[in-house]
N, CA, C and O atoms as CSV, one atom per row, in Angstrom:
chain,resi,resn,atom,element,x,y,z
A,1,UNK,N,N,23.140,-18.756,-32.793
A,1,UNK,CA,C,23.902,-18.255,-31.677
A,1,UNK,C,C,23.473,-16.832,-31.321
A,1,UNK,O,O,23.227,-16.415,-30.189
A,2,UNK,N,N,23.436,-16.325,-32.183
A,2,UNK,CA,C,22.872,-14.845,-31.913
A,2,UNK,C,C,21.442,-14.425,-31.333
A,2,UNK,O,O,21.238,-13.424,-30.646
A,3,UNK,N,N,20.391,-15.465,-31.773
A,3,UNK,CA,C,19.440,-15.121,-31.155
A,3,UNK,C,C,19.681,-16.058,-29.292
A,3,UNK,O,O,19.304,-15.464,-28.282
A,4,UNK,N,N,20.196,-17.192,-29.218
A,4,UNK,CA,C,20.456,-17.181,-27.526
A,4,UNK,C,C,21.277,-15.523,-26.929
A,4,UNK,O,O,21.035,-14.900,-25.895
A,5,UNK,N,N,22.008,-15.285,-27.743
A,5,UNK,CA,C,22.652,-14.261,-26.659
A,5,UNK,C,C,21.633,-12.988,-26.314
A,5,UNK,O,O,21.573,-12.430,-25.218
A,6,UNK,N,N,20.743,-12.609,-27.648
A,6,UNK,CA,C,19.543,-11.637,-27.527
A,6,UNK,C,C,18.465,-12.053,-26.271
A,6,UNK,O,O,18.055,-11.390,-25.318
A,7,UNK,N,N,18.267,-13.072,-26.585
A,7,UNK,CA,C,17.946,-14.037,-25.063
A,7,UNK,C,C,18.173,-13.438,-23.415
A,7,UNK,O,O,17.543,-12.874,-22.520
A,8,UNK,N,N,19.565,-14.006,-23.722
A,8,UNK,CA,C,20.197,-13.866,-22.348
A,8,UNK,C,C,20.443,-12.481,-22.411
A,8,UNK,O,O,21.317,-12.283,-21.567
A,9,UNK,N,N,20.181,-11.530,-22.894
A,9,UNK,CA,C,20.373,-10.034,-22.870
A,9,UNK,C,C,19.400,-9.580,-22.173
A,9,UNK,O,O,19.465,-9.006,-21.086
A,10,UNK,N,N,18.181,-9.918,-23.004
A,10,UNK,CA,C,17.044,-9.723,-22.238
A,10,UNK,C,C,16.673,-10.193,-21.027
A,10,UNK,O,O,16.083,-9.425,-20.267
A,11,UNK,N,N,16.881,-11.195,-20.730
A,11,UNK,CA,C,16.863,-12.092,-19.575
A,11,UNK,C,C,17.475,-10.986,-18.198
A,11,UNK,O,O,16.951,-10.674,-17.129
A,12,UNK,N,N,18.781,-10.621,-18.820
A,12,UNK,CA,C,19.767,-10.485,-17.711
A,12,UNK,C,C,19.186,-9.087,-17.390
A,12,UNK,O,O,19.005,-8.896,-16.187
A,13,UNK,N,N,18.697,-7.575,-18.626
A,13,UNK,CA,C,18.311,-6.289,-18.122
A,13,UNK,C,C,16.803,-6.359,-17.241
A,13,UNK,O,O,16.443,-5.580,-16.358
A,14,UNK,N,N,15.941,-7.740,-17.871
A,14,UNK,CA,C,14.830,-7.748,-16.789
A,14,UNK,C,C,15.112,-8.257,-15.166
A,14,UNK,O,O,14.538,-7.927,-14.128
A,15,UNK,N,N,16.080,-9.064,-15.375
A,15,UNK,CA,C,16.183,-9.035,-13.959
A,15,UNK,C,C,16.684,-8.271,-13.374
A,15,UNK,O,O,16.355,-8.287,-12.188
A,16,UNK,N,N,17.743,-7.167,-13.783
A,16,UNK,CA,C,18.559,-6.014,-13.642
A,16,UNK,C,C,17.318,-4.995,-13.236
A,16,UNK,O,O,17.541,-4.435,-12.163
A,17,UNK,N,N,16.171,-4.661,-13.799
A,17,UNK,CA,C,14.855,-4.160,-13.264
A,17,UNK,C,C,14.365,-4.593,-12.192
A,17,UNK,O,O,14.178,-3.784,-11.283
A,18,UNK,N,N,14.052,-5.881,-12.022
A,18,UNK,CA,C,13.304,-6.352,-11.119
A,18,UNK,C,C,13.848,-6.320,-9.332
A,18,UNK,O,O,13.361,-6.124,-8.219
A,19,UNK,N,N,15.159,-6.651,-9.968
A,19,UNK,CA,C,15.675,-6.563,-8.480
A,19,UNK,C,C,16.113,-4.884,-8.101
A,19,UNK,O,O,16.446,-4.550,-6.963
A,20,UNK,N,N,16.039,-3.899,-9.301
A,20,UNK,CA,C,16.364,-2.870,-8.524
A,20,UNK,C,C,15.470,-1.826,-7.215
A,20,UNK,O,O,14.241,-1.839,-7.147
A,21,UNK,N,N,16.049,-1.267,-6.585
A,21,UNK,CA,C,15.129,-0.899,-5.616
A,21,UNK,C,C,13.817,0.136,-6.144
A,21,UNK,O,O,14.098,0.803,-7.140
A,22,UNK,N,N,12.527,0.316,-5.618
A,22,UNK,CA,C,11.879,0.988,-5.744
A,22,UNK,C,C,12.013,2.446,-5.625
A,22,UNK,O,O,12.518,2.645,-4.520
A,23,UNK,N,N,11.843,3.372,-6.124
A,23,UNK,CA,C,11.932,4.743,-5.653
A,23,UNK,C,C,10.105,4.688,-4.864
A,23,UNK,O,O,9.051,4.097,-5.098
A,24,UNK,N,N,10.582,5.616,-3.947
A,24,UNK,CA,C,8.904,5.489,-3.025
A,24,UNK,C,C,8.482,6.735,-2.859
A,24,UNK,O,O,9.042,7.795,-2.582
A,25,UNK,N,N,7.089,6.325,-3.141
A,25,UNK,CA,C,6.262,7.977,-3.460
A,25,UNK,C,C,6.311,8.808,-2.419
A,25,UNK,O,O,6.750,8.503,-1.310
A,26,UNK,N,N,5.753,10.151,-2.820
A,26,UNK,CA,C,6.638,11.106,-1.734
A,26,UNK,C,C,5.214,11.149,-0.619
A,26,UNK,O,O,4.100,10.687,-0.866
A,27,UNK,N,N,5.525,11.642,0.270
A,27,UNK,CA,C,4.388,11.698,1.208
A,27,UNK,C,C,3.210,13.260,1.033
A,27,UNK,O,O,3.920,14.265,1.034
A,28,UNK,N,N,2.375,13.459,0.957
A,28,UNK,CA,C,1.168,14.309,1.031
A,28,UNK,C,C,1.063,14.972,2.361
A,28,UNK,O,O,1.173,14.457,3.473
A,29,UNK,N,N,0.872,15.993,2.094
A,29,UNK,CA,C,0.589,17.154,3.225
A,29,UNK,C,C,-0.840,16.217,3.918
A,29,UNK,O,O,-1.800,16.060,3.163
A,30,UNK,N,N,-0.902,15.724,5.118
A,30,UNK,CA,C,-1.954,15.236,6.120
A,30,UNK,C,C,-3.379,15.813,5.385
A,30,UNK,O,O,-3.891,15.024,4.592
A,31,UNK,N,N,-3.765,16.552,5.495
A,31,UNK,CA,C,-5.281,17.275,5.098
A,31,UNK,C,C,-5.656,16.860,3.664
A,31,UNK,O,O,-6.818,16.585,3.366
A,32,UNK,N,N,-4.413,16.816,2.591
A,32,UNK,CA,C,-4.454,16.318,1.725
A,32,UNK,C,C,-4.989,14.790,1.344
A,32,UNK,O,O,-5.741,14.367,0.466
A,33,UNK,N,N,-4.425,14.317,2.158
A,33,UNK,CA,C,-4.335,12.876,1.798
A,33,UNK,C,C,-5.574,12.150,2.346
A,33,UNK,O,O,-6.055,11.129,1.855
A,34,UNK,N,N,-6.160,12.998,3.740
A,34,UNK,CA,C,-7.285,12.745,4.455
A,34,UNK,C,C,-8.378,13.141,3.348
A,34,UNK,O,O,-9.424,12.493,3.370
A,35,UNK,N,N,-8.218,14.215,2.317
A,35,UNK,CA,C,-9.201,14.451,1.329
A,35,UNK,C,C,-9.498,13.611,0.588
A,35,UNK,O,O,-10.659,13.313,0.307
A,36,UNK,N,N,-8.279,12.977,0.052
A,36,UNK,CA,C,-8.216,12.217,-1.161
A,36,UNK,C,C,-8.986,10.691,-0.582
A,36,UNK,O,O,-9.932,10.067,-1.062
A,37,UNK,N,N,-7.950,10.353,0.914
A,37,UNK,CA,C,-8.653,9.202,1.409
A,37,UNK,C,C,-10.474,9.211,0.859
A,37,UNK,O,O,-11.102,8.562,0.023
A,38,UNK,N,N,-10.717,9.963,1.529
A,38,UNK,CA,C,-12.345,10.344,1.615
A,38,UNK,C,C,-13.261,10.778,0.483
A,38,UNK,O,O,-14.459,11.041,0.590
A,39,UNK,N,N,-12.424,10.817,-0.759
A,39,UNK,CA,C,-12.995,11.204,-1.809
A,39,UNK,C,C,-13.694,9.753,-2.220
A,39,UNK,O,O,-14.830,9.664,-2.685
A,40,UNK,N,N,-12.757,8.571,-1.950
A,40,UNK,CA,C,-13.253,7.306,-2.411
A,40,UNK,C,C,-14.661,6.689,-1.925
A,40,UNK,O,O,-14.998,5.565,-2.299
A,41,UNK,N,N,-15.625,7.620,-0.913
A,41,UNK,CA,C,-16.901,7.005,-0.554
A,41,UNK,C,C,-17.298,8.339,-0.720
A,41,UNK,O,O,-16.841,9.474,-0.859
A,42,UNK,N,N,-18.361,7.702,-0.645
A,42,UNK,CA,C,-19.807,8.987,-0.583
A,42,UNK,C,C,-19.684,9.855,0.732
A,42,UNK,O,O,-19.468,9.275,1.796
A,43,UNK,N,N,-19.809,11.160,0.693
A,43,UNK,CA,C,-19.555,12.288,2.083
A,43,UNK,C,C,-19.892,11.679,3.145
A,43,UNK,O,O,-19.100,11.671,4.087
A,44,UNK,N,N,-21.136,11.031,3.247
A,44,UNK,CA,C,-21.801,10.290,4.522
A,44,UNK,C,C,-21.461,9.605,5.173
A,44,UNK,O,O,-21.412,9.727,6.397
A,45,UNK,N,N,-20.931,8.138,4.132
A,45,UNK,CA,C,-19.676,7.587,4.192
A,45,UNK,C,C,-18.499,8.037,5.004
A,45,UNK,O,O,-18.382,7.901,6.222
A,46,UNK,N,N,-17.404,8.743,3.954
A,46,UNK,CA,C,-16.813,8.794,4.426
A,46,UNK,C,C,-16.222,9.958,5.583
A,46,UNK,O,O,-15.017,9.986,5.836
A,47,UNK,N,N,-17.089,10.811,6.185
A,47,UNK,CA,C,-16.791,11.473,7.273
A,47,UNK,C,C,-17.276,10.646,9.093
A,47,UNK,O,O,-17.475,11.094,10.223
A,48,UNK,N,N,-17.278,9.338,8.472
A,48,UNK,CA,C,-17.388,8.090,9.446
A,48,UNK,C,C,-16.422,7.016,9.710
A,48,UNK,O,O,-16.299,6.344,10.734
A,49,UNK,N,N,-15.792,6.969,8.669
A,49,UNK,CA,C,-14.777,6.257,7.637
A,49,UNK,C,C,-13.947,6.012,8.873
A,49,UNK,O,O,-14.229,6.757,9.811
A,50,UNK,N,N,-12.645,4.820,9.157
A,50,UNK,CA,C,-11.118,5.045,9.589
A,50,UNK,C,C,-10.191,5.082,8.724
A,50,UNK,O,O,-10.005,4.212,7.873
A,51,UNK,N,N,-9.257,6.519,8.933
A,51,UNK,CA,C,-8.798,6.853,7.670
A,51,UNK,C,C,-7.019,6.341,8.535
A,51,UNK,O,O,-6.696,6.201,9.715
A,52,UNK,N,N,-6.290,6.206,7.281
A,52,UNK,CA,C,-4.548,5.635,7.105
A,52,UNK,C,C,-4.239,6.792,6.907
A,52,UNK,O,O,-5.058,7.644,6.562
A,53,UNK,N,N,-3.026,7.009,7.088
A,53,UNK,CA,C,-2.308,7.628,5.901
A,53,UNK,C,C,-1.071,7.058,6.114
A,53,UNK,O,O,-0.755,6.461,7.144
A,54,UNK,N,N,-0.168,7.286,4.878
A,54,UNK,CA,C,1.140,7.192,4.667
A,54,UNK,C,C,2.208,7.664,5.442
A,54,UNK,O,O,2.510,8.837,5.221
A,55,UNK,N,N,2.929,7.007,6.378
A,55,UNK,CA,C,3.938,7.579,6.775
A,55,UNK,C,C,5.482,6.826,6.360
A,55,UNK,O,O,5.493,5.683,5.903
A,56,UNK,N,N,6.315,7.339,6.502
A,56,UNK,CA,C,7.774,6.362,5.898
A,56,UNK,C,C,7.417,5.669,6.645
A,56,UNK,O,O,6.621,6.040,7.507
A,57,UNK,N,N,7.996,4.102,6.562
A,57,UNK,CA,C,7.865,2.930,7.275
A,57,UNK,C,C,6.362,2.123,7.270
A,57,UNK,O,O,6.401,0.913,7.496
A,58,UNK,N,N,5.440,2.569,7.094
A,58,UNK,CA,C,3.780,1.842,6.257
A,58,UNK,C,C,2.927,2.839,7.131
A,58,UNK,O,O,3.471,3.696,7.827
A,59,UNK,N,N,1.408,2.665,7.048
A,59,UNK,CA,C,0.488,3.552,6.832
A,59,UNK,C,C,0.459,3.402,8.795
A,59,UNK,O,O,0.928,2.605,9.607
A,60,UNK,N,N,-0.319,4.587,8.860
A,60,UNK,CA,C,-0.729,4.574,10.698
A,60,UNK,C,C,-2.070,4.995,10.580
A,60,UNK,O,O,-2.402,5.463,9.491
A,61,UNK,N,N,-2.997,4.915,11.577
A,61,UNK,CA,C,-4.352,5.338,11.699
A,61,UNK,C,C,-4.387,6.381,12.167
A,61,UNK,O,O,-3.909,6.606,13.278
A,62,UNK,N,N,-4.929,7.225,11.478
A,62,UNK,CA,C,-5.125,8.842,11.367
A,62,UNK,C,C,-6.324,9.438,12.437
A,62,UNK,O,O,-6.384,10.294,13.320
A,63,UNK,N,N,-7.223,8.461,11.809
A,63,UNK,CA,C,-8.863,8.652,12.625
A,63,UNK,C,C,-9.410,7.261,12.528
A,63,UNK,O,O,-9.573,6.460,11.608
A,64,UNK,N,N,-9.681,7.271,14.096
A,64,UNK,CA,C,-10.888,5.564,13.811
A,64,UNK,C,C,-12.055,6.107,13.925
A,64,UNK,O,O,-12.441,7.023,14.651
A,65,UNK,N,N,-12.808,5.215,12.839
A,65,UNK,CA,C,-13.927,5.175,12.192
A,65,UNK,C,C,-15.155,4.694,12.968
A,65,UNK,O,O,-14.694,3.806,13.686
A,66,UNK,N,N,-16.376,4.785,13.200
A,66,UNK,CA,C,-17.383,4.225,13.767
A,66,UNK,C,C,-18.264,3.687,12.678
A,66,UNK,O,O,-19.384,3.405,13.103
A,67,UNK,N,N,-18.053,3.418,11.148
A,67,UNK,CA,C,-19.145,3.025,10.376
A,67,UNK,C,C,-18.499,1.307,9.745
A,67,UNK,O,O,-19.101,0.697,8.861
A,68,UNK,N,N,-17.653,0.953,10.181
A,68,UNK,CA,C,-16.471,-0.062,9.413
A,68,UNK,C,C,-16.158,0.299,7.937
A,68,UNK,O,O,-15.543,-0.560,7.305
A,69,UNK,N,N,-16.452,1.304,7.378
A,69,UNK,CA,C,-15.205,1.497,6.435
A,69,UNK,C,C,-13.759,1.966,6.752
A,69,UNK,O,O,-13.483,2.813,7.601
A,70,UNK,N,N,-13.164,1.525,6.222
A,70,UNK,CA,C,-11.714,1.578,5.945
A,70,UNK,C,C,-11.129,2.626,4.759
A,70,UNK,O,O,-11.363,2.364,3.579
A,71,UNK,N,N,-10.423,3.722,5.098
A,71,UNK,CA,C,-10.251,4.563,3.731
A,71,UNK,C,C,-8.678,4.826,3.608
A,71,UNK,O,O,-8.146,5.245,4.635
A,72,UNK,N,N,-8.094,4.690,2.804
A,72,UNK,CA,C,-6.575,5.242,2.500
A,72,UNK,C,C,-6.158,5.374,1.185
A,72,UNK,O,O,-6.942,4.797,0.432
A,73,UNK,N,N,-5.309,5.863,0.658
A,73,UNK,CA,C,-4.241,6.460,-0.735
A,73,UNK,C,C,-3.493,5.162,-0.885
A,73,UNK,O,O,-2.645,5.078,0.004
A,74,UNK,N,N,-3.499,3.987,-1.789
A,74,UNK,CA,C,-2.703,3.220,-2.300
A,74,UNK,C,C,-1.667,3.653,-2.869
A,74,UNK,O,O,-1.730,4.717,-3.484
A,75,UNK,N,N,-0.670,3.044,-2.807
A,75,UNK,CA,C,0.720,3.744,-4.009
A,75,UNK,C,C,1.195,2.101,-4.606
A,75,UNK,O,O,2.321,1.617,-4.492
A,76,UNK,N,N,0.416,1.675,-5.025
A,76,UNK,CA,C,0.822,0.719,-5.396
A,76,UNK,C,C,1.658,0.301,-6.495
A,76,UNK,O,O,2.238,-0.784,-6.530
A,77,UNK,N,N,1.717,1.414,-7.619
A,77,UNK,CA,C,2.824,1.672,-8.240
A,77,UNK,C,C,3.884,3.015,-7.813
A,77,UNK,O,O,3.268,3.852,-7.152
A,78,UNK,N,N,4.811,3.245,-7.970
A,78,UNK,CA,C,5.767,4.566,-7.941
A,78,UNK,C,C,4.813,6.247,-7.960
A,78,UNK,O,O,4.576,7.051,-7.058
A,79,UNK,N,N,4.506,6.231,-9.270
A,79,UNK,CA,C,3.892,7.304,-9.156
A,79,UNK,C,C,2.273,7.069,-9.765
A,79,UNK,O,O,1.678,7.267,-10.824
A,80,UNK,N,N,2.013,6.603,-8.602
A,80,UNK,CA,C,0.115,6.455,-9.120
A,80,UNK,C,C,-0.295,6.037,-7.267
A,80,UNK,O,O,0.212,5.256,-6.461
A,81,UNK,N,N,-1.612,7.155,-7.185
A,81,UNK,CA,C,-1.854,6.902,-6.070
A,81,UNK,C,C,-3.785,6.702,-6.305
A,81,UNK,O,O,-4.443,7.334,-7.132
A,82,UNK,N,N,-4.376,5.591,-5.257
A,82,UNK,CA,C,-5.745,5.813,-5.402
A,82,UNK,C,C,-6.316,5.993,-4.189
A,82,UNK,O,O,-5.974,5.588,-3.078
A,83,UNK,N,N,-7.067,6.535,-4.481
A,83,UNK,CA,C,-7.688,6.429,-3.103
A,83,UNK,C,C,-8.484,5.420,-2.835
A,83,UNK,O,O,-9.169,5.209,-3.835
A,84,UNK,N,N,-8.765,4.611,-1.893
A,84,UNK,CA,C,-9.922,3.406,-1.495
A,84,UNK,C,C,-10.069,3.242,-0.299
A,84,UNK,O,O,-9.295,3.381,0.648
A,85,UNK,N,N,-11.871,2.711,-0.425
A,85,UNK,CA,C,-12.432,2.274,1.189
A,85,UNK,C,C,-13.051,1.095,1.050
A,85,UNK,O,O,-13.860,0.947,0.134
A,86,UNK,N,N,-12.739,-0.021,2.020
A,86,UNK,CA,C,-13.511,-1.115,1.808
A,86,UNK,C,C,-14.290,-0.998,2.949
A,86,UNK,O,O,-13.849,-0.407,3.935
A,87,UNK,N,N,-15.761,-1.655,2.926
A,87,UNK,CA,C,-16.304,-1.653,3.735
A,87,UNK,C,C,-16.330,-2.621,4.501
A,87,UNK,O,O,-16.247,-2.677,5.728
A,88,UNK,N,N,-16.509,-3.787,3.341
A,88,UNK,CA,C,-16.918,-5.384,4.212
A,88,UNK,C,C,-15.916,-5.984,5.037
A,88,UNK,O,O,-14.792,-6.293,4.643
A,89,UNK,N,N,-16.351,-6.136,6.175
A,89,UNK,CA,C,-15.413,-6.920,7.105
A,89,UNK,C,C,-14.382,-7.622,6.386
A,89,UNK,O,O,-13.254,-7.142,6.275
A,90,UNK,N,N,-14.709,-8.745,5.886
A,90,UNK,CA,C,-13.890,-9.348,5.604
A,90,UNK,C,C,-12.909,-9.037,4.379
A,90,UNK,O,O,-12.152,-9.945,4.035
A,91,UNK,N,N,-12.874,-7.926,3.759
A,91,UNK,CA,C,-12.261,-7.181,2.787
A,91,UNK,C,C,-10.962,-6.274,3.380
A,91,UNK,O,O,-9.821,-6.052,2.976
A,92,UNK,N,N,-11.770,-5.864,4.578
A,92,UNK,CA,C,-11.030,-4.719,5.364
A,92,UNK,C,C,-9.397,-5.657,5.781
A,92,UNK,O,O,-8.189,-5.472,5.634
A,93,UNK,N,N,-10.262,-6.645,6.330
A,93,UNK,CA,C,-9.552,-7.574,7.044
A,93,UNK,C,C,-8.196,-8.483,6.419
A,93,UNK,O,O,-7.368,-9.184,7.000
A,94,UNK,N,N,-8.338,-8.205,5.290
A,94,UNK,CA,C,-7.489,-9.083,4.404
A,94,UNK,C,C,-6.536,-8.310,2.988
A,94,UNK,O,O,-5.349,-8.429,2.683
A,95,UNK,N,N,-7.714,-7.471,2.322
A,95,UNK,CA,C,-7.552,-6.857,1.052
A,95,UNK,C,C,-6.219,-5.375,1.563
A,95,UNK,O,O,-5.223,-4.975,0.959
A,96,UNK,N,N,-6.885,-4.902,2.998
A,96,UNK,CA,C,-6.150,-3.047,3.814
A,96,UNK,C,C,-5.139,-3.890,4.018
A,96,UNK,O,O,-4.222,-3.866,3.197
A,97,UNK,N,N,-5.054,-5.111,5.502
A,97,UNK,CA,C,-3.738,-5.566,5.529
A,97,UNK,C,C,-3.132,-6.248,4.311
A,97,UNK,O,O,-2.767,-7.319,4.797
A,98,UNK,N,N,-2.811,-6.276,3.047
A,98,UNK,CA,C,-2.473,-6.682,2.083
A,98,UNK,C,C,-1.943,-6.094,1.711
A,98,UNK,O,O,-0.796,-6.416,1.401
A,99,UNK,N,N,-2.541,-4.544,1.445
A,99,UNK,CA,C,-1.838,-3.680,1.116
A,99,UNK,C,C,-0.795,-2.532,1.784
A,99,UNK,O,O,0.017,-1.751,1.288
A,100,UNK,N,N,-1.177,-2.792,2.993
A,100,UNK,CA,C,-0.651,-2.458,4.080
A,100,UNK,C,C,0.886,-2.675,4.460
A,100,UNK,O,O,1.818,-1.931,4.767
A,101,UNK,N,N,0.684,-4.225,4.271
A,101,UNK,CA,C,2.302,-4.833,4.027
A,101,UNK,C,C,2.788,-4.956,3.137
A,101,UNK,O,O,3.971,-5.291,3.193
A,102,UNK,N,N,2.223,-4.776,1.968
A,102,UNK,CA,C,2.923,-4.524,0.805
A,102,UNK,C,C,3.716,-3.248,0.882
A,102,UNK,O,O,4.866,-3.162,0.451
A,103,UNK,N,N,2.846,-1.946,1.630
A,103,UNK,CA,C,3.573,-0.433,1.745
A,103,UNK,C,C,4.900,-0.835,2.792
A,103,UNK,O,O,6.086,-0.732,2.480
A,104,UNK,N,N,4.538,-1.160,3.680
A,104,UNK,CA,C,5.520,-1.546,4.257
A,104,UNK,C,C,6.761,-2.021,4.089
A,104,UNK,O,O,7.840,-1.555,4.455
A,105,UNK,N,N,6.476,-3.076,3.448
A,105,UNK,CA,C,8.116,-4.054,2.258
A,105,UNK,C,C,8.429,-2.628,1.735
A,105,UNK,O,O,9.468,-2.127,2.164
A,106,UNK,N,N,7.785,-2.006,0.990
A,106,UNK,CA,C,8.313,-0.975,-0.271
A,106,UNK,C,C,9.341,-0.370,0.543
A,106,UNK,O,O,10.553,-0.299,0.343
A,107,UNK,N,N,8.546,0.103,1.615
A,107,UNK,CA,C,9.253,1.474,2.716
A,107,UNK,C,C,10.906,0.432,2.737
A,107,UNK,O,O,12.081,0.657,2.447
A,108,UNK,N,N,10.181,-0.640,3.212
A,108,UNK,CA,C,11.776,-0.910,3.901
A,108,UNK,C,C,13.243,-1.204,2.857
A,108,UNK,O,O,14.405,-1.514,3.120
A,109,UNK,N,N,12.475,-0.918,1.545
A,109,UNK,CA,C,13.370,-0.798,0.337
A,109,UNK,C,C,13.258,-2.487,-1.118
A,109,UNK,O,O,13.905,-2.811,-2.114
A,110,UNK,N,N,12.061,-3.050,-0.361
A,110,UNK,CA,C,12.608,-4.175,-1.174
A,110,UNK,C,C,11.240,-4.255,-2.661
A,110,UNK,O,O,10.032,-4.078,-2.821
A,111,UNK,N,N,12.766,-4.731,-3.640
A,111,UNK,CA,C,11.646,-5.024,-4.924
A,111,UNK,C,C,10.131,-5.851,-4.982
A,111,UNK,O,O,9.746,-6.812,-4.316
A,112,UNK,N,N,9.622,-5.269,-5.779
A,112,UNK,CA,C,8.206,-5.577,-6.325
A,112,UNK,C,C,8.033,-6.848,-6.529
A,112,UNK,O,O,6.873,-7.254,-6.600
A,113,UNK,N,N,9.356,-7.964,-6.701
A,113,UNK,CA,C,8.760,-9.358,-6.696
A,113,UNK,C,C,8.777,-9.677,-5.124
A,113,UNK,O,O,7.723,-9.968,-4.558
A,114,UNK,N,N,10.023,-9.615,-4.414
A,114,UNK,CA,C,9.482,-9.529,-3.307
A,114,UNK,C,C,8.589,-9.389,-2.059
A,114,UNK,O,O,8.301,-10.055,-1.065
A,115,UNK,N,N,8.278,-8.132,-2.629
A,115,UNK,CA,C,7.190,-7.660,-1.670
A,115,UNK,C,C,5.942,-8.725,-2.362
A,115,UNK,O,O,5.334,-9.423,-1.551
A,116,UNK,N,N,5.707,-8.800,-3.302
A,116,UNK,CA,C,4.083,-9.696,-3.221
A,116,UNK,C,C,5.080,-11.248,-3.105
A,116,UNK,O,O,4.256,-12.079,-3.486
A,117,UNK,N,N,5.927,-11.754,-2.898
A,117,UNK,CA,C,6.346,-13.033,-2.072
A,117,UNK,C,C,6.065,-12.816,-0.880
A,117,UNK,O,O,5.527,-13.665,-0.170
A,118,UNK,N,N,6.470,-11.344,-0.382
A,118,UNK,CA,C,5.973,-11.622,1.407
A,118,UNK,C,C,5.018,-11.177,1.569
A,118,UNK,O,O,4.448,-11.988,2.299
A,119,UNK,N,N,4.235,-10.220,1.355
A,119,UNK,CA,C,2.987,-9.995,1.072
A,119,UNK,C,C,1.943,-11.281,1.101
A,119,UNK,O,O,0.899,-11.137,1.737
A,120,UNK,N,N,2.165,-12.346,0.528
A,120,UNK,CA,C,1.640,-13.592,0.282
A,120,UNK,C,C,1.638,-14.895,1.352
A,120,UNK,O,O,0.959,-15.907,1.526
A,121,UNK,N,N,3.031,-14.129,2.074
A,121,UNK,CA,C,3.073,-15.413,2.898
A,121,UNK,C,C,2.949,-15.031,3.837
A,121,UNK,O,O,3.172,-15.891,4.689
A,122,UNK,N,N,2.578,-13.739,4.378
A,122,UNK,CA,C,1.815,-12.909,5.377
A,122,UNK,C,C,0.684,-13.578,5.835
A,122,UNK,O,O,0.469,-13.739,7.036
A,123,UNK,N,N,-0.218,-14.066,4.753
A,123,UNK,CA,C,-1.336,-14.431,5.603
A,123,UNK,C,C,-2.276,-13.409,6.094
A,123,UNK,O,O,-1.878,-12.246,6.161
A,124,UNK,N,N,-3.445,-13.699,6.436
A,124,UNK,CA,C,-4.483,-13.102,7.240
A,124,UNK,C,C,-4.118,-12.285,8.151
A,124,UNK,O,O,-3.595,-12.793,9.143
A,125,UNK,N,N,-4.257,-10.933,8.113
A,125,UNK,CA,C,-3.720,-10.029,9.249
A,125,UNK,C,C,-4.361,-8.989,9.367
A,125,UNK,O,O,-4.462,-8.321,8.337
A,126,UNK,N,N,-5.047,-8.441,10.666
A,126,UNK,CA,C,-6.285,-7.421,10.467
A,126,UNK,C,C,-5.638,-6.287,11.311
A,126,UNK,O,O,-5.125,-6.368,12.427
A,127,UNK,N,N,-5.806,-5.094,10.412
A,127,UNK,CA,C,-5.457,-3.823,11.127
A,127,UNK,C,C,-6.028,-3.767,12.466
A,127,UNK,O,O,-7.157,-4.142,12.781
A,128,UNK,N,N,-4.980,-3.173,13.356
A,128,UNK,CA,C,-5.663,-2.709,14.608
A,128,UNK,C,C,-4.815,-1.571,14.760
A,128,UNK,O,O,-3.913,-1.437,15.587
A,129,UNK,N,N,-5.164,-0.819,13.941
A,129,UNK,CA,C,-4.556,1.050,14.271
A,129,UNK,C,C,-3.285,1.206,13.230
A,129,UNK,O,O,-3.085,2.189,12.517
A,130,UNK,N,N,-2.435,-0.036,13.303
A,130,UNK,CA,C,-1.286,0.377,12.440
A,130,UNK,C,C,-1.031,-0.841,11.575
A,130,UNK,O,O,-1.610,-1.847,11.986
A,131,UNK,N,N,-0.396,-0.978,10.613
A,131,UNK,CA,C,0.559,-1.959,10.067
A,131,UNK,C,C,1.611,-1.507,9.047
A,131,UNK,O,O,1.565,-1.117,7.880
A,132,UNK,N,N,2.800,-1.762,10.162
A,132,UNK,CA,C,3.972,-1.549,9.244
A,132,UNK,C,C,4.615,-0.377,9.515
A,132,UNK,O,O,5.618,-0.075,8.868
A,133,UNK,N,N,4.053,0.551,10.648
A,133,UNK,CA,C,4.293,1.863,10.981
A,133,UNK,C,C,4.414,2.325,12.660
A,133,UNK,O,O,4.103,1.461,13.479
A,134,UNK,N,N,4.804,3.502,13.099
A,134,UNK,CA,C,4.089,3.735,14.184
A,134,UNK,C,C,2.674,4.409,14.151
A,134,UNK,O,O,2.188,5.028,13.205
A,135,UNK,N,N,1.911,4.076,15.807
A,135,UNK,CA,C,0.922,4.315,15.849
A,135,UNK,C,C,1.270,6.125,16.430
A,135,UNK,O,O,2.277,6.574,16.978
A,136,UNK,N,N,-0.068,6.841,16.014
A,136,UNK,CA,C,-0.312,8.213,16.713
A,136,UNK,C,C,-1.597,8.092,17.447
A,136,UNK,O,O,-2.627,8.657,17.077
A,137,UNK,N,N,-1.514,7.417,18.390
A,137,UNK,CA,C,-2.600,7.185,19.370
A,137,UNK,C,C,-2.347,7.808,20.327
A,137,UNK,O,O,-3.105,7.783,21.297
């Protein structure tokens, strides 16, 4: 008997985690984040790059790019940010909006199982300036 209730103890504080809300990373001074974006390719690279950044509500396009890389600051956990650029079309196209709407779910407050449920059933969706945000066009 005692080990079911250790069970259901555990059971009940992981889901008590899972469903609680995310705390969401704080936002970066613009110049900052455009650095960090751009740290993830080579200079050549990335001063060609279209760079994101983070705004509450999901990422907006900062600068469009003329080389097809793609560059932005992931926060894909709480407090861990990376920087990345994909180049290949079809990476940009699938892997940025992926993560894109994943920032997005976070912003709008919902847990980490969630967001990769909708994240997932999103489907194929290719940036065109924004996702999940307003545009500064």
């Amino acid at each position: 008997m005692m080990k079911c209730s250790v069970v259901l103890f555990v059971g009940f504080v992981a889901t008590q985690v899972l469903s609680a809300q995310r705390t969401l990373p704080p936002l970066m001074p613009p110049d900052r984040e455009i650095a960090l974006a751009e740290s993830a390719a080579p200079p050549l690279i990335a001063k060609e790059a279209s760079i994101f950044l983070l705004h509450r509500g999901g990422f907006v396009l900062q600068r469009q790019g003329s080389n097809g890389f793609t560059c932005f600051v992931a926060r894909t956990l709480p407090d861990e940010i990376e920087p990345i650029c994909y180049q290949d079309e079809e990476k940009t196209h699938t892997l940025v909006a992926r993560e894109f709407i994943q920032q997005r779910l976070r912003e709008n407050g919902l847990n980490d199982a969630t967001v990769d449920g909708e994240a997932s059933a999103a489907g194929r969706l290719r940036p065109n300036g924004v996702l999940g945000g307003t545009q500064d066009r």
